[in-house]
N, C-alpha and C positions, 0 to 999 in steps of 0.2 A: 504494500500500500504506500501509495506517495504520502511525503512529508505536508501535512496538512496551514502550515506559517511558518514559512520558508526564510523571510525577510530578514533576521539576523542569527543564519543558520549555524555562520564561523565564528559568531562572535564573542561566544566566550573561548574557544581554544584560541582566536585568534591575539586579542587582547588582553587576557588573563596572562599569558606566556609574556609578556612586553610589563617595562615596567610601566607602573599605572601612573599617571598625568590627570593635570584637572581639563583635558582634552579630551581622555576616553570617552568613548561612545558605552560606557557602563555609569549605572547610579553610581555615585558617590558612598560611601561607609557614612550612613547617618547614624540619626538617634537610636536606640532601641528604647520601647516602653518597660515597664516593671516587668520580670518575667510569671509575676504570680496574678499577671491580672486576665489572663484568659483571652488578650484580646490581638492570637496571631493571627488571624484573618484580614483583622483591619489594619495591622501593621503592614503587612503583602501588601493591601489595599491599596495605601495613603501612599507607601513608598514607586511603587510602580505608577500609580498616577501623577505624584510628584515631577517625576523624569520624563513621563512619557504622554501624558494629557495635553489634545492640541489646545484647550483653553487653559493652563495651568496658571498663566499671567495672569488669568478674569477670577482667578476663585481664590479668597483669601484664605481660605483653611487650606490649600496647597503652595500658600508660601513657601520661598525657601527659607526666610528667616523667620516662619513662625512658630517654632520650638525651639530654641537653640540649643546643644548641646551641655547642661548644666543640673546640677539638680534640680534646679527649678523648671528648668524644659522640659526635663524627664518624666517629670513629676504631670506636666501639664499636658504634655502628648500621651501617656498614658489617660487620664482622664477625657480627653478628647477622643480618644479610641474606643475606651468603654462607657462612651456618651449614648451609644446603640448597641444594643446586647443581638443582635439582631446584624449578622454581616450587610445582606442585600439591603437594610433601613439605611444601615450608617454608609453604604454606598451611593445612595441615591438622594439620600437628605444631607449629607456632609460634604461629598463629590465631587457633583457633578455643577456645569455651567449652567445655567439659568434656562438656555436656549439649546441645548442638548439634547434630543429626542430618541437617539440613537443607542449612548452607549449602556449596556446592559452587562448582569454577571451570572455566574451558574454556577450552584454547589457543587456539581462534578464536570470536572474537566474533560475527562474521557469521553461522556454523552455528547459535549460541545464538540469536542476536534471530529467525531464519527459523524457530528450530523451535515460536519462541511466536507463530507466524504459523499454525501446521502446517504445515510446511514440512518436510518429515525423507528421509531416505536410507531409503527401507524398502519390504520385500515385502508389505507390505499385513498380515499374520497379529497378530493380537494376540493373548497366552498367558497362561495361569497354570502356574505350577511347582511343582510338589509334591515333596518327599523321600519315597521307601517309609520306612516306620516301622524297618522290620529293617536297612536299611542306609544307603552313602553312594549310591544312584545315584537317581536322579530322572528324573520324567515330566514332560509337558507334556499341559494341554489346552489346545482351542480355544477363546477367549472369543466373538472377532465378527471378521470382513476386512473390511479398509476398501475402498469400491467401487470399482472402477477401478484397482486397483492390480493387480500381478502374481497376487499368491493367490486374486484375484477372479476367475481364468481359470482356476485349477486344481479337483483334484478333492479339495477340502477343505473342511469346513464345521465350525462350530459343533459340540462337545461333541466333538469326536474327540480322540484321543490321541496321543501320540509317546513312543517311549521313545530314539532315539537320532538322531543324524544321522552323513551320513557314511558307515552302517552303524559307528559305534562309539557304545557302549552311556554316555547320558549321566548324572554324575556330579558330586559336589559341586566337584569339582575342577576339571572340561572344560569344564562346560555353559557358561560365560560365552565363551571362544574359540571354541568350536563354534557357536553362536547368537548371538551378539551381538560375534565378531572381527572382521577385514579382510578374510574369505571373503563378497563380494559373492551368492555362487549357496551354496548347499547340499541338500543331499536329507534330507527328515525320512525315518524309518523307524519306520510308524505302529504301532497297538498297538490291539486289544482289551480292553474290560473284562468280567467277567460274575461274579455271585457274588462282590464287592469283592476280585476277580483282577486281573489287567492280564498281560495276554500280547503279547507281540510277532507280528505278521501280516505276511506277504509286502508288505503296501502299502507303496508309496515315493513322498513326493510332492515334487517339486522347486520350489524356489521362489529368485528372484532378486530384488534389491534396487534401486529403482528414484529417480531423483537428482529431488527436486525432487518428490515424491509429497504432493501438499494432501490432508489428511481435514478432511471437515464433522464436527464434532463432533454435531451432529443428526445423530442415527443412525435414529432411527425415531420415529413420529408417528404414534398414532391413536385411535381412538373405539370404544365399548365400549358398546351398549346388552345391559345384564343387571340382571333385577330390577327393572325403572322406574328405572334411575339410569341417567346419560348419564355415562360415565366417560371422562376423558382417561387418556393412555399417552404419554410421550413419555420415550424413552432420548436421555441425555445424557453424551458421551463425553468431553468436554475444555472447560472454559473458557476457550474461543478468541476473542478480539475481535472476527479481523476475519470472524468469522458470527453479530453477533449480532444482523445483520436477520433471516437466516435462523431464528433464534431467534424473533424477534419475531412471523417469519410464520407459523412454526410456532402459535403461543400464537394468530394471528390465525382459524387454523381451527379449533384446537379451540372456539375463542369461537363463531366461524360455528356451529360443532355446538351450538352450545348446552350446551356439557358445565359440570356441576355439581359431579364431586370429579374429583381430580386426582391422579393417579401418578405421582412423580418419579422414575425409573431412574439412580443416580449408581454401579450398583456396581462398575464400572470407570472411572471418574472421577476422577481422581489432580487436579485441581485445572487451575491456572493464574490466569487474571484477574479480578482482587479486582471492576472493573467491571462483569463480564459475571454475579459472581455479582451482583451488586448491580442489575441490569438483570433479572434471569433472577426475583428474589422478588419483586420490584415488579411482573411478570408475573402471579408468582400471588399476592402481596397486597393488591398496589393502587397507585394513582399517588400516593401521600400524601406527597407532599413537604418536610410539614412533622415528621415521623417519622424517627427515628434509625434509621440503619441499622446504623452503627458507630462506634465511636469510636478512634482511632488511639493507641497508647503508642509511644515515642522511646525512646532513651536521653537520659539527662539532658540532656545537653548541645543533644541538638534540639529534643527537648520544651520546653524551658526559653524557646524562640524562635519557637515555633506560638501564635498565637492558639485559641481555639476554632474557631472557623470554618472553619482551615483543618485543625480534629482530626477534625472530625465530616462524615459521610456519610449522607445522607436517601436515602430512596427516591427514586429516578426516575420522572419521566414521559414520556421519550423516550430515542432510544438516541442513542449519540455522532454521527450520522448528521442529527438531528434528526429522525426518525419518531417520531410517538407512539407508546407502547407500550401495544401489546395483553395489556388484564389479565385474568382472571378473577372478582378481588375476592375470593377465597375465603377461609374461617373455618378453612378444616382442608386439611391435604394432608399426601399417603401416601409417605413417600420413601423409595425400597431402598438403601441405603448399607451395605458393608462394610468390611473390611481395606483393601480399593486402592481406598478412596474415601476422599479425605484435600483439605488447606487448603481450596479453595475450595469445595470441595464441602461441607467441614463447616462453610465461614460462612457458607451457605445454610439449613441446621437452625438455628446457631446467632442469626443475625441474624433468624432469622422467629420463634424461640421464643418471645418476648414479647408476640409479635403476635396468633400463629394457633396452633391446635393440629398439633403438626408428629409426627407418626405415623410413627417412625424404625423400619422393616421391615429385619432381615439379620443387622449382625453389628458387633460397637463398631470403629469408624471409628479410621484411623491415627495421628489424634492431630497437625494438624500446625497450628498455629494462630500460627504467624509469617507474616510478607510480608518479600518482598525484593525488591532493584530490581537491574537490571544497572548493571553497573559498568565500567569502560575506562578508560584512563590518557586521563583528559584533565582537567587540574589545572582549566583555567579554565572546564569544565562544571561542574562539582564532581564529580568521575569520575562519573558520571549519562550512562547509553548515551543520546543525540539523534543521529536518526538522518539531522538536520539538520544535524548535527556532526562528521559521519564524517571530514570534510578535518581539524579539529582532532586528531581522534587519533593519540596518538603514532605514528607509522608505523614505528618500530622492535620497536613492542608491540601484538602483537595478540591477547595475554591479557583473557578478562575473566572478572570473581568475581561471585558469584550469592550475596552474604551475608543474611543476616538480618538488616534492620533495623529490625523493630517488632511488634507484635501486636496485632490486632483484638480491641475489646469488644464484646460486643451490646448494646442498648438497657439490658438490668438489672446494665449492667457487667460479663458472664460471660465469661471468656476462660480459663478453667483447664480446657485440655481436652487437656494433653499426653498423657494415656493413652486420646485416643480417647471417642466420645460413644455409650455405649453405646444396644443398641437398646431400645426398648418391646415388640417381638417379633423375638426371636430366630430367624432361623433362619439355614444355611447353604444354600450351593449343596452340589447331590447330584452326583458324578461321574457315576453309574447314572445320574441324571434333570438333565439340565442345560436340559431342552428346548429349545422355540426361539422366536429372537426374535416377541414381540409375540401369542403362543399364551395361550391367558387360562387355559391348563392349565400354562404353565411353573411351575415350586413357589413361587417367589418373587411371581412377579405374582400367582399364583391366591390365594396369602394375604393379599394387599394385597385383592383383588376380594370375598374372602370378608368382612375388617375392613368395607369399604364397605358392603357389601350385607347383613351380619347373617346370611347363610345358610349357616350350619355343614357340613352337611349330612352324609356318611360319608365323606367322603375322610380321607385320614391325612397328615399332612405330616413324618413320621418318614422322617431321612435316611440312608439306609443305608451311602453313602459320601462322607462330606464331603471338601471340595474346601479344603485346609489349604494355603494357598500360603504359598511360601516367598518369593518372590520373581515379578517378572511383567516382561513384553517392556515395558511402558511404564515401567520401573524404568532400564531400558537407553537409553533418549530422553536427547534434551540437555534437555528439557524436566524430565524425572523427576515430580516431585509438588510442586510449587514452587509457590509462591501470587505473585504478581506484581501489585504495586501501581502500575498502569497509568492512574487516572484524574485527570487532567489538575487542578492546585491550584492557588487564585491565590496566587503565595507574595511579591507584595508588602508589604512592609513600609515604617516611615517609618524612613532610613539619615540622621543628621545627617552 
């Protein structure tokens, strides 16, 4: 299995072996708290966020002179620690920047590094949640099931509904213990729509949750002759690393086809690997390696310490695997992105904008334009998850933090995309009309097929009931919507 945060893979063999300078790219030897006050969690915490938190300037309790080394700092930083008895309280009420929406932690590491593997505990269903307008209780539709899983044997598909499980009627208040608690099996209790109604129906579909369940984020792949153009199709569910041969093979037939424009399906695509996005545009812009992809921002204190070289990201011409990568070369591509298409997803629009004409189909995008690395109490990593390093980890702490530490630019410098990038053509998913995968009548593709081909013709793309989510089942992953800065940096430096 590949290395799941790669980004300072060397660097504790590399820099630990040199002597240490107020230079190093490693924390500094701080405070310690009292050792009887129980609270190593939050010491991991505060010190790895200290060094490595892209807002660490903005938050006074990540001072660096906010505890000094003294009895009396000692003294103070330990009661500041055990301010929340509660790791995840004192991370998020103690922490974090004001404007941070992103970064998140997890009492077990291992669930977190596996689930950026795709690795997860699930019955296969992927959702969206909608609120009725008139009150607190809430629906679900079907987005897509992932193959092989549990829901992939039952009698559920795409575009159907649920209004409760259990048999009790879900709510702003329920839905998250009823659908996403410790109840491994549950019974949805499905639901009709007609005339922008939702009725509840006799159907009951059961579904359990299954340990160790991989999704291929390629979800679907295909060709499209309409009009004299050869059109590619390919839905893209997760930026998952260790598929992005699978990826590449995919790009390999549609090339085989001969196809000319291209359709990127990201509208359930909440992100992950800054790599794969970075592999995935090089697919369809080109191997030009001498082109910016991105350019990396710090907080001060690490920026201060990266050369260029090690800020800046060009397009690829192979995958981590060494395969060369199958491109296209194309001038223009059509990509569907919504609400639950966010970081990675959105530095695929925004890294190709300078490049190519990039045809933003759907609905302005979640806005998430930080990367973050996993984290674990392991002082001499520089809390940096290696998964080469697992013996080093505290083995009394098996906490690890998911924070924000930087933001990507595109080549014209453009990273101010916190409220989401919105589209060129607007539209929404239809609850009425959700169609189905890879149908060149689904509302969203057929608009994208229409933009390519120029032929208007008398259809109507007027939404009778749009699909307003509140929230969605991949909000519920250990993974979430997370951008994850996984590719591997030479962080040598000259250390007197």
């Amino acid at each position: 299995m590949k290395k799941y945060v790669l980004l300072f893979l060397s660097i504790g063999v590399l820099l630990t072996a040199c002597k240490k300078s107020d230079d190093d790219l490693t924390p500094p030897d701080g405070i310690d708290p009292d050792p009887i006050a129980d609270v190593e969690v939050q010491d991991f915490m505060w010190k790895a966020m200290n060094f490595w938190y892209f807002w660490q300037a903005d938050v006074p309790n990540l001072a660096d002179d906010k505890f000094p080394n003294t009895d009396e700092g000692i003294a103070a930083y330990t009661e500041f620690l055990a301010s929340e008895s509660e790791p995840g309280t004192f991370f998020d009420d103690q922490l974090l920047y004001s404007e941070d929406r992103f970064s998140f932690y997890s009492d077990d590491y291992t669930e977190l590094t596996q689930s950026f593997a795709g690795i997860s505990k699930s019955n296969g269903l992927e959702f969206g949640l909608v609120k009725f307008s008139d009150s607190d209780d809430v629906f679900g539709y079907v987005w897509y099931i992932i193959p092989d899983s549990d829901a992939s044997t039952k009698d559920i598909s795409r575009g159907e509904l649920f209004t409760g499980v259990d048999g009790q009627t879900l709510n702003v208040d329920n839905y998250i213990e009823l659908l996403f608690g410790d109840n491994d099996t549950y019974t949805l209790n499905m639901a009709d729509i007609a005339n922008n109604q939702i009725t509840p129906n006799d159907k009951e579909v059961t579904l359990t949750k299954m340990e160790g369940l991989v999704e291929n984020p390629v979800f679907l792949s295909k060709t499209f002759d309409i009009g004299g153009e050869k059109i590619g199709y390919l839905v893209y569910n997760g930026f998952t690393n260790e598929f992005d041969e699978d990826l590449n093979d995919a790009f390999g037939n549609l090339k085989a086809e001969g196809v000319t424009s291209m359709i990127l399906d990201l509208r359930y695509n909440p992100g992950g690997s800054v790599n794969s996005a970075r592999l995935l545009s090089s697919m369809i812009y080109g191997t030009n390696t001498d082109e910016l992809f991105l350019r990396q921002r710090w907080n001060d204190k690490i920026q201060a310490q990266l050369s260029d070289s090690q800020l800046t990201d060009y397009f690829a011409s192979e995958t981590s695997d060494g395969s060369a990568l199958n491109t296209l070369n194309l001038s223009k591509v059509y990509i569907i992105a919504t609400y639950n298409s966010a970081s990675a997803s959105e530095l695929v629009i925004n890294g190709l904008a300078p490049y190519i004409d990039v045809v933003h189909i759907g609905e302005t995008t979640r806005g998430k334009n930080e990367f973050s690395i996993t984290m674990v109490d392991d002082f001499e990593g520089s809390y940096i998850y290696n998964s080469e390093r697992e013996s080093e980890i505290n083995p009394n702490n098996q906490w690890a933090i998911q924070p924000l530490v930087g933001r990507n630019e595109n080549a014209d410098g453009f990273s101010d995309y916190t409220s989401g990038l919105t589209p060129d053509i607007e539209l929404e998913e239809d609850l009425e009309n959700l169609g189905a995968w890879g149908d060149p009548n689904e509302p969203l593709l057929a608009r994208a097929i229409q933009e390519i081909t120029g032929t208007t013709g008398k259809r109507s793309f007027e939404v009778s009931m749009p699909a307003s989510v509140m929230t969605n089942s991949k909000m519920f992953s250990v993974l979430k919507d997370n951008m994850i800065l996984d590719k591997p940096l030479n962080l040598e430096k000259s250390i007197e």
